[in-house]
PDBQT receptor file of N, H, CA, C and O in Angstrom, charges set to zero:
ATOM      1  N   UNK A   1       0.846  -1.187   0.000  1.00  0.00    +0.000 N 
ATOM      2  CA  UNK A   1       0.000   0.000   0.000  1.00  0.00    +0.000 C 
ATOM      3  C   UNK A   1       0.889   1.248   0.000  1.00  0.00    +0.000 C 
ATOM      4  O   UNK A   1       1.941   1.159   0.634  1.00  0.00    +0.000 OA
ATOM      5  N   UNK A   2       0.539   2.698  -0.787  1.00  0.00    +0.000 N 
ATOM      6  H   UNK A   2      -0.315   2.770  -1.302  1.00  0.00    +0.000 HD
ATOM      7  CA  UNK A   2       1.408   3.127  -1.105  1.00  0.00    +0.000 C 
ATOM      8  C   UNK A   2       1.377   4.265   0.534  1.00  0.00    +0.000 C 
ATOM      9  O   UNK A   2       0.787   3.884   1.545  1.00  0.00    +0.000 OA
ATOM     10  N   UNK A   3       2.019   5.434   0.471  1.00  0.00    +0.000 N 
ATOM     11  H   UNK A   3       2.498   5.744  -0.350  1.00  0.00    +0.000 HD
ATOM     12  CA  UNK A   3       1.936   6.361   1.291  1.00  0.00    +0.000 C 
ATOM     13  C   UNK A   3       1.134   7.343   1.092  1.00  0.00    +0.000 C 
ATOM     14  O   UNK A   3       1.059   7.942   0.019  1.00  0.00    +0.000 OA
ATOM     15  N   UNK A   4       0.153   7.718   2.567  1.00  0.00    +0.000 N 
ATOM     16  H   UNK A   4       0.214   7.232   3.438  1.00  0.00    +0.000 HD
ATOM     17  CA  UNK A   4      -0.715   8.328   1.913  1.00  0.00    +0.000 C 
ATOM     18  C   UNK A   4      -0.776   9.779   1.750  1.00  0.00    +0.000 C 
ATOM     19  O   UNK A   4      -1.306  10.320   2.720  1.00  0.00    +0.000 OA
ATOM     20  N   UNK A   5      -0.385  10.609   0.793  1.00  0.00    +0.000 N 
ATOM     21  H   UNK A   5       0.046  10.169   0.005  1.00  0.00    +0.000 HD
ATOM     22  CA  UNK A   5       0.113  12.247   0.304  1.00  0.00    +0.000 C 
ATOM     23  C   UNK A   5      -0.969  13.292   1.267  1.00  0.00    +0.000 C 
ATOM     24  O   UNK A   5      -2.177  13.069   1.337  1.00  0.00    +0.000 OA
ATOM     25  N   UNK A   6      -0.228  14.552   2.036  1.00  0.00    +0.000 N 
ATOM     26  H   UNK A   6       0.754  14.733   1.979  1.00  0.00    +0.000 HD
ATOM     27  CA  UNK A   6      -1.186  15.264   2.181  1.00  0.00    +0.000 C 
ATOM     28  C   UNK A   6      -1.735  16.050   0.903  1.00  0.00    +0.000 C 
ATOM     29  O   UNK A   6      -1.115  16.354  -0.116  1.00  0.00    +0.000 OA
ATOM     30  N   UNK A   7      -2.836  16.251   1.179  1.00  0.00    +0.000 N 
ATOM     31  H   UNK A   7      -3.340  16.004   2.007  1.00  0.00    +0.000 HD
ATOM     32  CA  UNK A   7      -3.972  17.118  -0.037  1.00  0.00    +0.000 C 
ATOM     33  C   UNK A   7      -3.515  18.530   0.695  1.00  0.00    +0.000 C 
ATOM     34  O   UNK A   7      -3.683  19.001   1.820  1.00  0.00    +0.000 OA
ATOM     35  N   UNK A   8      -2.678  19.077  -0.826  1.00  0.00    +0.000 N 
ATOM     36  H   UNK A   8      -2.541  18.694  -1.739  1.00  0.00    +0.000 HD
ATOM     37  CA  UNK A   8      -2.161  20.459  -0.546  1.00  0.00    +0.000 C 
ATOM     38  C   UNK A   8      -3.035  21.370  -0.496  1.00  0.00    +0.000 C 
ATOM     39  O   UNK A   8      -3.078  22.209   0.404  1.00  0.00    +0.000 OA
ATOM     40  N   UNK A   9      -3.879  21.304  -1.519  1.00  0.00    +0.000 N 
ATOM     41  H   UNK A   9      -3.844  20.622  -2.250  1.00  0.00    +0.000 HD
ATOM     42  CA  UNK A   9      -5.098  22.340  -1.002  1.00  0.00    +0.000 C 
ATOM     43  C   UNK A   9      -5.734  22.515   0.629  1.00  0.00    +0.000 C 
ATOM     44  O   UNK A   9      -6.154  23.632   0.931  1.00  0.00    +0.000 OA
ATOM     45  N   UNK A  10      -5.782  21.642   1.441  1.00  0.00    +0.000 N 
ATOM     46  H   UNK A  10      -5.441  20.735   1.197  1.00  0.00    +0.000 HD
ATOM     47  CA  UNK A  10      -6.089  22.007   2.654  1.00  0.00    +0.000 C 
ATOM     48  C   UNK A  10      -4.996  21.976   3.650  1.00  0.00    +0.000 C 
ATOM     49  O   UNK A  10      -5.211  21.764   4.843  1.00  0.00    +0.000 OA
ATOM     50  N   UNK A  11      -3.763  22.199   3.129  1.00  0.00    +0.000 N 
ATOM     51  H   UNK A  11      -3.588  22.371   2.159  1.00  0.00    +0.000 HD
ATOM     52  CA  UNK A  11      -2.588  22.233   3.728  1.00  0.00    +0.000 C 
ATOM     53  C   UNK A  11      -1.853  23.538   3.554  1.00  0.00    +0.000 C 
ATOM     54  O   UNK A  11      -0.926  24.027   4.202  1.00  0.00    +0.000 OA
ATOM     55  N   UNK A  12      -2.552  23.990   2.450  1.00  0.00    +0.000 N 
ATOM     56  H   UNK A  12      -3.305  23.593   1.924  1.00  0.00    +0.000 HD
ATOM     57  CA  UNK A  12      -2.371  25.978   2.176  1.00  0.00    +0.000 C 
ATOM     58  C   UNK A  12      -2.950  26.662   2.893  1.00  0.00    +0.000 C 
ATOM     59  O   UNK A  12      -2.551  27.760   3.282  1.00  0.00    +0.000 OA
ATOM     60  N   UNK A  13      -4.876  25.682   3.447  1.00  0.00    +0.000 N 
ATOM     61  H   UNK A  13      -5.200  24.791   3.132  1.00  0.00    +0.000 HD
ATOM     62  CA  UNK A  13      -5.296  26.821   3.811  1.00  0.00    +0.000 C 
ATOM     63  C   UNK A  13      -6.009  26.260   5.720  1.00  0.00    +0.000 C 
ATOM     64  O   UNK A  13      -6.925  26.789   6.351  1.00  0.00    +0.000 OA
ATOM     65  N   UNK A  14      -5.110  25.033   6.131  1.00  0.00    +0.000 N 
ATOM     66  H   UNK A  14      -4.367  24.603   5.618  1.00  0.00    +0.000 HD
ATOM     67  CA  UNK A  14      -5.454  24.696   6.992  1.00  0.00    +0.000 C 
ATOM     68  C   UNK A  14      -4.102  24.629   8.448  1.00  0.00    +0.000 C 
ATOM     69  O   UNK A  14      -3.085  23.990   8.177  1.00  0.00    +0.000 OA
ATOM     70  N   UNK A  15      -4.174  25.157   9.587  1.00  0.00    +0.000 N 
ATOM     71  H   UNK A  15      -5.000  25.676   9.807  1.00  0.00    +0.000 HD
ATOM     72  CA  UNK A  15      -2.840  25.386   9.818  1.00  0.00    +0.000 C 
ATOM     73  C   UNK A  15      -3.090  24.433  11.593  1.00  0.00    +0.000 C 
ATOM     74  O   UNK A  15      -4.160  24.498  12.197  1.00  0.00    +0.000 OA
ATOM     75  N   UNK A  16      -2.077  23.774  12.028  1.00  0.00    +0.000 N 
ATOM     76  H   UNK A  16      -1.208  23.722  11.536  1.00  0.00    +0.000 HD
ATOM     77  CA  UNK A  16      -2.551  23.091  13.147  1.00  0.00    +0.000 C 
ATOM     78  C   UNK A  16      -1.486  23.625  14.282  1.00  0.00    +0.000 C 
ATOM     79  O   UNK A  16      -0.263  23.512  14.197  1.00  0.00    +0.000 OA
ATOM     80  N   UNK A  17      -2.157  24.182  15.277  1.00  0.00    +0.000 N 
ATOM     81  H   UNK A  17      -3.151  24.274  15.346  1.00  0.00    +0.000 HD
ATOM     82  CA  UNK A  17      -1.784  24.379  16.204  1.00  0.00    +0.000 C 
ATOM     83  C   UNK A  17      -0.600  23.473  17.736  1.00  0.00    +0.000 C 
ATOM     84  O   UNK A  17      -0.715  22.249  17.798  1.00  0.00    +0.000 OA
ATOM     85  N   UNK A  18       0.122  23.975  18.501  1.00  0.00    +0.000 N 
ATOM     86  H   UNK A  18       0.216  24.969  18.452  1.00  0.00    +0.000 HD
ATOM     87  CA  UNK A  18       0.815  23.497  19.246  1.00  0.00    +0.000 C 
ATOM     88  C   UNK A  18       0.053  22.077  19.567  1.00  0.00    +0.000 C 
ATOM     89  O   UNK A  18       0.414  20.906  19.449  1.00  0.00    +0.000 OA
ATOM     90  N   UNK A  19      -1.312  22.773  20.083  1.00  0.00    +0.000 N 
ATOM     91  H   UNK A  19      -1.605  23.724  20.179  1.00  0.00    +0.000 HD
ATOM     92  CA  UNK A  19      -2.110  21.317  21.521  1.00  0.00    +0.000 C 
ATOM     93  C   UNK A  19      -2.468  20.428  19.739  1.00  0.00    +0.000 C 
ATOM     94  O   UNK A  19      -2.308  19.214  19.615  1.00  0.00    +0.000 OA
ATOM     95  N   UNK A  20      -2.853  21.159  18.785  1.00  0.00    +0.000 N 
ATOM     96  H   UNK A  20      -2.983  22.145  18.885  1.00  0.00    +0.000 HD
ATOM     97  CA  UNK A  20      -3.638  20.068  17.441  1.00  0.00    +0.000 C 
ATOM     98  C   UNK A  20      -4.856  20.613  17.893  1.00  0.00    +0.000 C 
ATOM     99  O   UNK A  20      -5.617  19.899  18.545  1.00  0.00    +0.000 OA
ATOM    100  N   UNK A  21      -5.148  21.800  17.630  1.00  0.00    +0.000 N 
ATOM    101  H   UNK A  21      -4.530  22.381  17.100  1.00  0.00    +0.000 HD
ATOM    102  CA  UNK A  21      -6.711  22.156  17.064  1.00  0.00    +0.000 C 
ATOM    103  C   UNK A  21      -6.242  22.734  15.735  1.00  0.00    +0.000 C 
ATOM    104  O   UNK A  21      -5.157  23.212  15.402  1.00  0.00    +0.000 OA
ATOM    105  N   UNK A  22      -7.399  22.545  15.069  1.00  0.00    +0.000 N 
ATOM    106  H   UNK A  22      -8.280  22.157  15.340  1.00  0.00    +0.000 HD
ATOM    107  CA  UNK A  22      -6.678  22.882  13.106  1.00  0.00    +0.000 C 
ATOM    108  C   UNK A  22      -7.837  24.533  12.917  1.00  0.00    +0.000 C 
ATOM    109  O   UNK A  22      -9.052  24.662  13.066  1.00  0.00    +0.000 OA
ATOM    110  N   UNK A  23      -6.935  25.372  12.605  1.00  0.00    +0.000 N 
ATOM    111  H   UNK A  23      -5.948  25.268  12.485  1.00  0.00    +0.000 HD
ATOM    112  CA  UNK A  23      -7.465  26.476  12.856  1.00  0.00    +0.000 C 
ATOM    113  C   UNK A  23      -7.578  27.144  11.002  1.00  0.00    +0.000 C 
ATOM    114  O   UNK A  23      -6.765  27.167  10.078  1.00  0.00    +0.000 OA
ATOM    115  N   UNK A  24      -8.526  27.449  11.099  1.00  0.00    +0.000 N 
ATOM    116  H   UNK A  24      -9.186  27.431  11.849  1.00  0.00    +0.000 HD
ATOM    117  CA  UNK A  24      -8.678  28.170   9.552  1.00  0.00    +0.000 C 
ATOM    118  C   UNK A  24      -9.025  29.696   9.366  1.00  0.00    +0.000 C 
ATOM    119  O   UNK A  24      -9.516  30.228  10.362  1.00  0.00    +0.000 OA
ATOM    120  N   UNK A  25      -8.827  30.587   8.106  1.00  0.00    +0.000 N 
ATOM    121  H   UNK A  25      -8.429  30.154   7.297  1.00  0.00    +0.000 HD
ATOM    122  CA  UNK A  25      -9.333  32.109   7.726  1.00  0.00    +0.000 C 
ATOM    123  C   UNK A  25     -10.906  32.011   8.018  1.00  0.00    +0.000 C 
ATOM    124  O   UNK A  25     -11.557  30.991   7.794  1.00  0.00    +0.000 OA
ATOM    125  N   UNK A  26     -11.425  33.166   8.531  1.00  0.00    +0.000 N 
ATOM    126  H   UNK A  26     -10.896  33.995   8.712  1.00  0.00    +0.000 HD
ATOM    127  CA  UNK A  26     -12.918  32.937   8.095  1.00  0.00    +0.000 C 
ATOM    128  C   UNK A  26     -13.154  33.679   6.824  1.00  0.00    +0.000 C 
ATOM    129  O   UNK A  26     -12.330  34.522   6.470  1.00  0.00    +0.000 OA
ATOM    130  N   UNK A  27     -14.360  33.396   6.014  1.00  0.00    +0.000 N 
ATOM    131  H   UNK A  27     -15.029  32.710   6.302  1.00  0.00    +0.000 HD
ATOM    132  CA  UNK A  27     -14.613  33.448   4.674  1.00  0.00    +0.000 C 
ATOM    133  C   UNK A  27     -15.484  35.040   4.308  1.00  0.00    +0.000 C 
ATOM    134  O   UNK A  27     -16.516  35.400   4.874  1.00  0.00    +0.000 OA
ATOM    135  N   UNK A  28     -14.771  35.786   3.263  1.00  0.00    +0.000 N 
ATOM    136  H   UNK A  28     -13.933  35.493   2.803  1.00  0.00    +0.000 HD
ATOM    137  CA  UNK A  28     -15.409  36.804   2.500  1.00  0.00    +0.000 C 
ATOM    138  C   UNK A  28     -14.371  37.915   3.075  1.00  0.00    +0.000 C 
ATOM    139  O   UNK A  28     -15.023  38.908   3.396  1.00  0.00    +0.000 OA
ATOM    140  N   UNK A  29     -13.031  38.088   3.309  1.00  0.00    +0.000 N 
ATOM    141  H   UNK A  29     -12.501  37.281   3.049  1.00  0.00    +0.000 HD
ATOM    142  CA  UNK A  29     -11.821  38.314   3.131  1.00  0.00    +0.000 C 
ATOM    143  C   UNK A  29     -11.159  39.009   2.190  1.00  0.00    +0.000 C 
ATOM    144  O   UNK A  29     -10.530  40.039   2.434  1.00  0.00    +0.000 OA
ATOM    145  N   UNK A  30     -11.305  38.288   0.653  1.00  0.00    +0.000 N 
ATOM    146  H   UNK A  30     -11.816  37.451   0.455  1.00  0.00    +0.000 HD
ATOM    147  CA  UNK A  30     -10.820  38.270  -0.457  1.00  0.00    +0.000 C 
ATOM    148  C   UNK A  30     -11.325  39.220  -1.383  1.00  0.00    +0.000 C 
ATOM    149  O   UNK A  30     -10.430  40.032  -1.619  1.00  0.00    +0.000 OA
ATOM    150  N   UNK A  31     -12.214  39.441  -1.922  1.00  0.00    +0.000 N 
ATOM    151  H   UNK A  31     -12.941  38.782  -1.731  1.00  0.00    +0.000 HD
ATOM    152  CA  UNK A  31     -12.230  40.571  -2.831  1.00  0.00    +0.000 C 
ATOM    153  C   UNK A  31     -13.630  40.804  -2.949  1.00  0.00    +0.000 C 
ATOM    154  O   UNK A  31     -14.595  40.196  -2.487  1.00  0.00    +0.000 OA
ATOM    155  N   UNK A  32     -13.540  41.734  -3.611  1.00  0.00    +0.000 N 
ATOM    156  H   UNK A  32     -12.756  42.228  -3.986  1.00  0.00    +0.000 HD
ATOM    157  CA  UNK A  32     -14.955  42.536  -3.129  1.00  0.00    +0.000 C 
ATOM    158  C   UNK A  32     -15.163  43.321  -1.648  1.00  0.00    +0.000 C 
ATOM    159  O   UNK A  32     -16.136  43.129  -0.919  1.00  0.00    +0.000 OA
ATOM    160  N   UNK A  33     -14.227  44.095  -1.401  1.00  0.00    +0.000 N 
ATOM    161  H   UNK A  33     -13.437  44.251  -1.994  1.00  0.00    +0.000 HD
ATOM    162  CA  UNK A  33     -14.409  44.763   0.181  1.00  0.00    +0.000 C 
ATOM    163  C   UNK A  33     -14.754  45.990  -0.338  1.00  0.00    +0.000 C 
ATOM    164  O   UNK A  33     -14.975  46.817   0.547  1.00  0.00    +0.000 OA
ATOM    165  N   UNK A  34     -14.924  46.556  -1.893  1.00  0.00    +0.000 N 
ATOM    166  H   UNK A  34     -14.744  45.885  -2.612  1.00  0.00    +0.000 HD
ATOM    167  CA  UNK A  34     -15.561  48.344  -0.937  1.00  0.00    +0.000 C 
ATOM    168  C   UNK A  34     -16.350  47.894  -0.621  1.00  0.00    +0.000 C 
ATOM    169  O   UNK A  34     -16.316  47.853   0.609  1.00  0.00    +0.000 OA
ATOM    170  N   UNK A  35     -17.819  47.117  -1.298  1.00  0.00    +0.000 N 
ATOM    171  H   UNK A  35     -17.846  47.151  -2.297  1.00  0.00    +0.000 HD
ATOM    172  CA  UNK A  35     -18.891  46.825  -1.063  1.00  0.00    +0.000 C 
ATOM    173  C   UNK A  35     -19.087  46.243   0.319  1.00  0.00    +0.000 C 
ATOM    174  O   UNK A  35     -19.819  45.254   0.293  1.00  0.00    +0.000 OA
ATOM    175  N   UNK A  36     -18.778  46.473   1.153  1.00  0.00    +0.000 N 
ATOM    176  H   UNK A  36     -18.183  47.277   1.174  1.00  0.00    +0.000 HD
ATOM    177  CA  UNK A  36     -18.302  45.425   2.415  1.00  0.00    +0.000 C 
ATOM    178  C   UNK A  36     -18.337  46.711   3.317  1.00  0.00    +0.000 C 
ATOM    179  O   UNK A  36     -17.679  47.719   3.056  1.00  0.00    +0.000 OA
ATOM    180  N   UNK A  37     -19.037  46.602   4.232  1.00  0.00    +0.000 N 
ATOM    181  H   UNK A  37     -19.571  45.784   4.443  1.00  0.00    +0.000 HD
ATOM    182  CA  UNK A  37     -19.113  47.698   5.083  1.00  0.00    +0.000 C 
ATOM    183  C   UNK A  37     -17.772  47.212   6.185  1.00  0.00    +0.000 C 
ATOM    184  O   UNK A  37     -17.409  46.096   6.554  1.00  0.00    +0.000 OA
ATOM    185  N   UNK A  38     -17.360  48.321   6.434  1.00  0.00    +0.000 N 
ATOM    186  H   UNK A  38     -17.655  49.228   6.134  1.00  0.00    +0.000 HD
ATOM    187  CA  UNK A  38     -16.192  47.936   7.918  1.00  0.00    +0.000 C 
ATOM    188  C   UNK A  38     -16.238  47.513   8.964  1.00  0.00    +0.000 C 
ATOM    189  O   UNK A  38     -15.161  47.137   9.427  1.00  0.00    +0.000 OA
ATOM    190  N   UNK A  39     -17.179  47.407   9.619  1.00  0.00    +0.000 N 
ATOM    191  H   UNK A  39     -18.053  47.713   9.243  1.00  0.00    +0.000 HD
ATOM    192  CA  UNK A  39     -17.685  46.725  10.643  1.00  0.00    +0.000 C 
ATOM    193  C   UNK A  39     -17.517  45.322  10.091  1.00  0.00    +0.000 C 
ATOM    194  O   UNK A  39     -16.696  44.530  10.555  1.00  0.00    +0.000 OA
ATOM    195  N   UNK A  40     -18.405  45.023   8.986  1.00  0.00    +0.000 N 
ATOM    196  H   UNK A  40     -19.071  45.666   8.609  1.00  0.00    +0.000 HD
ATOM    197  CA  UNK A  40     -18.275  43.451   8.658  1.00  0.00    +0.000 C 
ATOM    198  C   UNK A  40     -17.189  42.942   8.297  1.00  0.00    +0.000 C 
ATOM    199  O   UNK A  40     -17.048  41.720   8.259  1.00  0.00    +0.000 OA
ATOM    200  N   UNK A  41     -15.970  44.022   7.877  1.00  0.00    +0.000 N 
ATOM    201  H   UNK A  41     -16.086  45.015   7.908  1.00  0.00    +0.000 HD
ATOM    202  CA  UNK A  41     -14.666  43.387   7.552  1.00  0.00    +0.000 C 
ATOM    203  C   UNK A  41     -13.726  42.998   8.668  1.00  0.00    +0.000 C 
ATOM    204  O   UNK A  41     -12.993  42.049   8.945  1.00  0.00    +0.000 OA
ATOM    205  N   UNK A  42     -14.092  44.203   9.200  1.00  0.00    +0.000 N 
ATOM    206  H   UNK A  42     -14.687  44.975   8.975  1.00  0.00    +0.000 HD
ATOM    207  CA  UNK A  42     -13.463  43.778  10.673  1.00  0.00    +0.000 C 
ATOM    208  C   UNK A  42     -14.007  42.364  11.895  1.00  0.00    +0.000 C 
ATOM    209  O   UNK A  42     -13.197  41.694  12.535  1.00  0.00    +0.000 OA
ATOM    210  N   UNK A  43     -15.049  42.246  11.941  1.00  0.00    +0.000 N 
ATOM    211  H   UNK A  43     -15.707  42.791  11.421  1.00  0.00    +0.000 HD
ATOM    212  CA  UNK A  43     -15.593  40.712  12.475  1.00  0.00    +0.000 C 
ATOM    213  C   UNK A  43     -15.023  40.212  11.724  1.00  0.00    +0.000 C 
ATOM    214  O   UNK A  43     -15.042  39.230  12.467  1.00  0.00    +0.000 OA
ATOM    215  N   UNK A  44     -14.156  39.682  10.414  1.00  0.00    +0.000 N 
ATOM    216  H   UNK A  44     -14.141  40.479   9.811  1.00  0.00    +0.000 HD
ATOM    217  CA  UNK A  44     -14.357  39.013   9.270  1.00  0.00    +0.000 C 
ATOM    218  C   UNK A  44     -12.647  38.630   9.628  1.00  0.00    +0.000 C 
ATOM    219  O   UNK A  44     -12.023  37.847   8.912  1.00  0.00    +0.000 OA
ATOM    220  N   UNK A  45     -12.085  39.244  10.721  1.00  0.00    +0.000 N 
ATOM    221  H   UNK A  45     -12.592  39.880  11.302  1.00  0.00    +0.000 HD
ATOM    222  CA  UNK A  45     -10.352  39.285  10.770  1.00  0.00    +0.000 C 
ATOM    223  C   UNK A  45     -10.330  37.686  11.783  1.00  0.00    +0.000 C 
ATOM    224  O   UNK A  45     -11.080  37.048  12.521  1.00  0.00    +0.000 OA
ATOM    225  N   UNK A  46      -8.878  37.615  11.190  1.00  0.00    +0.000 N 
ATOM    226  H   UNK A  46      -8.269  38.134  10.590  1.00  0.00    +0.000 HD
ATOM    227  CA  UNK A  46      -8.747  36.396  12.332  1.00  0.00    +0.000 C 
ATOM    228  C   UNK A  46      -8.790  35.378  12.079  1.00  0.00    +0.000 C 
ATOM    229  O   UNK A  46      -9.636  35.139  11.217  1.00  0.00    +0.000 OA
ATOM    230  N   UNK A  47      -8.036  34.233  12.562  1.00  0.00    +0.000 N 
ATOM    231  H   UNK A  47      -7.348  34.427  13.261  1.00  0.00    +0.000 HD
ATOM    232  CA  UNK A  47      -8.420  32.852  12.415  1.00  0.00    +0.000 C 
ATOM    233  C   UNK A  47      -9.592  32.215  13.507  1.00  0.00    +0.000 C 
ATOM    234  O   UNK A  47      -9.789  32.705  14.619  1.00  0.00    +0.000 OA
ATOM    235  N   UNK A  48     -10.292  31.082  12.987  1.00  0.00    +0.000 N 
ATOM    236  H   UNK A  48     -10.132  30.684  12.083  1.00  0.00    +0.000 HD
ATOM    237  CA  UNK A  48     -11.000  30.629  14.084  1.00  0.00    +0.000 C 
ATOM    238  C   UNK A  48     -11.224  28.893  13.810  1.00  0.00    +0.000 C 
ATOM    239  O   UNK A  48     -11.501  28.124  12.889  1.00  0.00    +0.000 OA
ATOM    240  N   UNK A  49     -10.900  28.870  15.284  1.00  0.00    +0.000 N 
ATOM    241  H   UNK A  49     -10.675  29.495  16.032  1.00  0.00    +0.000 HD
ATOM    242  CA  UNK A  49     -10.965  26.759  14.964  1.00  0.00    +0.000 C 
ATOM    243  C   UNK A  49     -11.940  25.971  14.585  1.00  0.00    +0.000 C 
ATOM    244  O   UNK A  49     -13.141  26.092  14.829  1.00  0.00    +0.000 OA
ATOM    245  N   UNK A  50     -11.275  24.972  13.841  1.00  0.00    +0.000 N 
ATOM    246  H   UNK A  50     -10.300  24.873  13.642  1.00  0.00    +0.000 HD
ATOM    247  CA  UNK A  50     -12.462  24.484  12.615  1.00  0.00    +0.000 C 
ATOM    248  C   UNK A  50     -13.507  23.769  13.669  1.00  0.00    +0.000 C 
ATOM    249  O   UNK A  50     -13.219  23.396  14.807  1.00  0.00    +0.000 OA
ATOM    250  N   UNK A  51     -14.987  23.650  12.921  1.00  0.00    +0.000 N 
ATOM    251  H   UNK A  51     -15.221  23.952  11.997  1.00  0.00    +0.000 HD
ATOM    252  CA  UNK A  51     -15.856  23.008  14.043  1.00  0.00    +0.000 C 
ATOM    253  C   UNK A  51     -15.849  21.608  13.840  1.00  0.00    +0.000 C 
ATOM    254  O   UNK A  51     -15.796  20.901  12.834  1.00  0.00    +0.000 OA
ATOM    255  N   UNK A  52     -15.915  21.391  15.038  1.00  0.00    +0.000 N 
ATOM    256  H   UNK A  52     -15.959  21.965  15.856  1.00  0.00    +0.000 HD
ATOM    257  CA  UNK A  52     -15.885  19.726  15.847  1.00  0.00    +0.000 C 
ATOM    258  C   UNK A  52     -16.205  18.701  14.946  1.00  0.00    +0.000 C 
ATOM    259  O   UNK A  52     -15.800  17.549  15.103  1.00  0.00    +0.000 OA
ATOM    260  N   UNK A  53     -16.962  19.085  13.942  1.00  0.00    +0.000 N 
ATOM    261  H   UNK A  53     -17.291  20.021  13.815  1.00  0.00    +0.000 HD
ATOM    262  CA  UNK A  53     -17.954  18.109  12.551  1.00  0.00    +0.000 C 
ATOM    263  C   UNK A  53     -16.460  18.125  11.538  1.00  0.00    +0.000 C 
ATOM    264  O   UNK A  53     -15.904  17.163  11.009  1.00  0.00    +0.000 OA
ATOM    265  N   UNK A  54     -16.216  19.055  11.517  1.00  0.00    +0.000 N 
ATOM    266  H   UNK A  54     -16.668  19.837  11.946  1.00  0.00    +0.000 HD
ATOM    267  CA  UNK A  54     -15.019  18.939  10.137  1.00  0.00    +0.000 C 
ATOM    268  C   UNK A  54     -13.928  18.326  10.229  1.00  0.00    +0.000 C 
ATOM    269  O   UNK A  54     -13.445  17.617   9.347  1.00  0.00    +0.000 OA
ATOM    270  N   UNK A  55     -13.220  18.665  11.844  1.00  0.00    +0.000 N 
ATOM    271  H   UNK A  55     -13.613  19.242  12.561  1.00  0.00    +0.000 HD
ATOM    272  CA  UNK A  55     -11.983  18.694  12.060  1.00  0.00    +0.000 C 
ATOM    273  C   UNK A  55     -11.482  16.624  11.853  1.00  0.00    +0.000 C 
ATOM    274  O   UNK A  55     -10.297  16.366  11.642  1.00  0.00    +0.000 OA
ATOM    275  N   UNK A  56     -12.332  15.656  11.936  1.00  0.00    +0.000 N 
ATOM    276  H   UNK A  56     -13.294  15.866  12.108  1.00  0.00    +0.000 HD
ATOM    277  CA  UNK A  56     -11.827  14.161  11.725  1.00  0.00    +0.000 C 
ATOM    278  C   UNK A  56     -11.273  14.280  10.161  1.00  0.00    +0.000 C 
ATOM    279  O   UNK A  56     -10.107  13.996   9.887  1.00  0.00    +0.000 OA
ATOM    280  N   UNK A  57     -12.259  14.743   9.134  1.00  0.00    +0.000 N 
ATOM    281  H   UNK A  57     -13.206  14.974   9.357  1.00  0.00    +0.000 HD
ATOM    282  CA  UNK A  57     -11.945  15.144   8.054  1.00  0.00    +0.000 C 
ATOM    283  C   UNK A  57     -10.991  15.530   7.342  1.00  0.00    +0.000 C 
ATOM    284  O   UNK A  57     -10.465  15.005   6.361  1.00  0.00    +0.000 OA
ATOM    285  N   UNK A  58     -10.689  16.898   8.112  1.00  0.00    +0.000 N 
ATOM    286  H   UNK A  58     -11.116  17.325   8.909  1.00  0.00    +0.000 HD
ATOM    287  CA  UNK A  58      -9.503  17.339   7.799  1.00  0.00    +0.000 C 
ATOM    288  C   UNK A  58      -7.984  16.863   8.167  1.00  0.00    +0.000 C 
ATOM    289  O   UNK A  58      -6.890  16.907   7.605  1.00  0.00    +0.000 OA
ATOM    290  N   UNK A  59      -8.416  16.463   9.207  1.00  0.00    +0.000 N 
ATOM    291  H   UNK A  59      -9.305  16.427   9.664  1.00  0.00    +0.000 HD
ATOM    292  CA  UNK A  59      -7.010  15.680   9.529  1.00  0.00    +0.000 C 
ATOM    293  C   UNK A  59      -6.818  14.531   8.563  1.00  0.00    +0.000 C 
ATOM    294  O   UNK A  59      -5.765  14.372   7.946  1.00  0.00    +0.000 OA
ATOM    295  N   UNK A  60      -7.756  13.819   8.463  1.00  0.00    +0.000 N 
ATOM    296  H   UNK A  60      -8.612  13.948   8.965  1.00  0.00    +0.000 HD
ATOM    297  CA  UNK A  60      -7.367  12.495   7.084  1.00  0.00    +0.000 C 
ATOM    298  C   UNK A  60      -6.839  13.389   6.245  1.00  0.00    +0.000 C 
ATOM    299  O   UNK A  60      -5.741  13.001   5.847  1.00  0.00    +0.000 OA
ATOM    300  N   UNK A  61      -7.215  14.606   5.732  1.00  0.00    +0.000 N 
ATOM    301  H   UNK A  61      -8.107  14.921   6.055  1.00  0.00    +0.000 HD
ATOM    302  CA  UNK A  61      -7.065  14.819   4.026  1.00  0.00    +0.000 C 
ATOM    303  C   UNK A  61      -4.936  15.961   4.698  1.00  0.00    +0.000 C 
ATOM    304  O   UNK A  61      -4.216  16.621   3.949  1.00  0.00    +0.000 OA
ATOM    305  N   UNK A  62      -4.770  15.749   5.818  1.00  0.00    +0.000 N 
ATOM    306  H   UNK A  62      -5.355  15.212   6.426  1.00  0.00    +0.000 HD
ATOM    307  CA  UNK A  62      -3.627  16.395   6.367  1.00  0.00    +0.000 C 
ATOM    308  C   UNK A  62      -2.601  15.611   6.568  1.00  0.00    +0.000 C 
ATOM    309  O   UNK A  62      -1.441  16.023   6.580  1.00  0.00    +0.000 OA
ATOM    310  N   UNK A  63      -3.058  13.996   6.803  1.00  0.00    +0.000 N 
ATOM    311  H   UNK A  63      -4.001  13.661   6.793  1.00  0.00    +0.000 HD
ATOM    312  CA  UNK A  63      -1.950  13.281   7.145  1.00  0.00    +0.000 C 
ATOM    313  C   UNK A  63      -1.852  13.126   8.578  1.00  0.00    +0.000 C 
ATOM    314  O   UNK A  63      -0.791  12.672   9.007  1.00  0.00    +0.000 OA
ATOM    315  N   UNK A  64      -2.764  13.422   9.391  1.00  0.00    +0.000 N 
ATOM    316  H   UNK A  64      -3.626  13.791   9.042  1.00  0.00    +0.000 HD
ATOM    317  CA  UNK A  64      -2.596  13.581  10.936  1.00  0.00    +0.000 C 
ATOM    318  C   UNK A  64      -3.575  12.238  11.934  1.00  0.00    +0.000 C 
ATOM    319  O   UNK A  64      -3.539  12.235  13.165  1.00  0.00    +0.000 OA
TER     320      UNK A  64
């Protein structure tokens, strides 16, 4: 059986912490901000840890 590769796509955008909680960007960031009032860009800062449903997931597709 061969070795199993992490999936780089969630390895660009998935980052794991000291203890191993896998922490991600939150979404609408990227473009389109005049339209984006500041208040909402600002809630919009920051990483925040993935929820409890995803995180088995992501670790398979991480190698962890």
């Amino acid at each position: 059986m061969p070795k199993q590769k992490t999936h780089k796509g969630t390895s660009k955008r998935i980052k794991v912490t000291g203890s191993g909680k896998l922490m991600r960007e939150k979404t609408g960031r990227r473009h389109k901000l005049e339209r984006k009032s500041s208040t909402l860009t600002r809630r919009l800062e920051g990483a925040e840890v993935v929820s409890k449903n995803d995180a088995p997931r992501l670790k398979r597709l991480l190698g962890l």
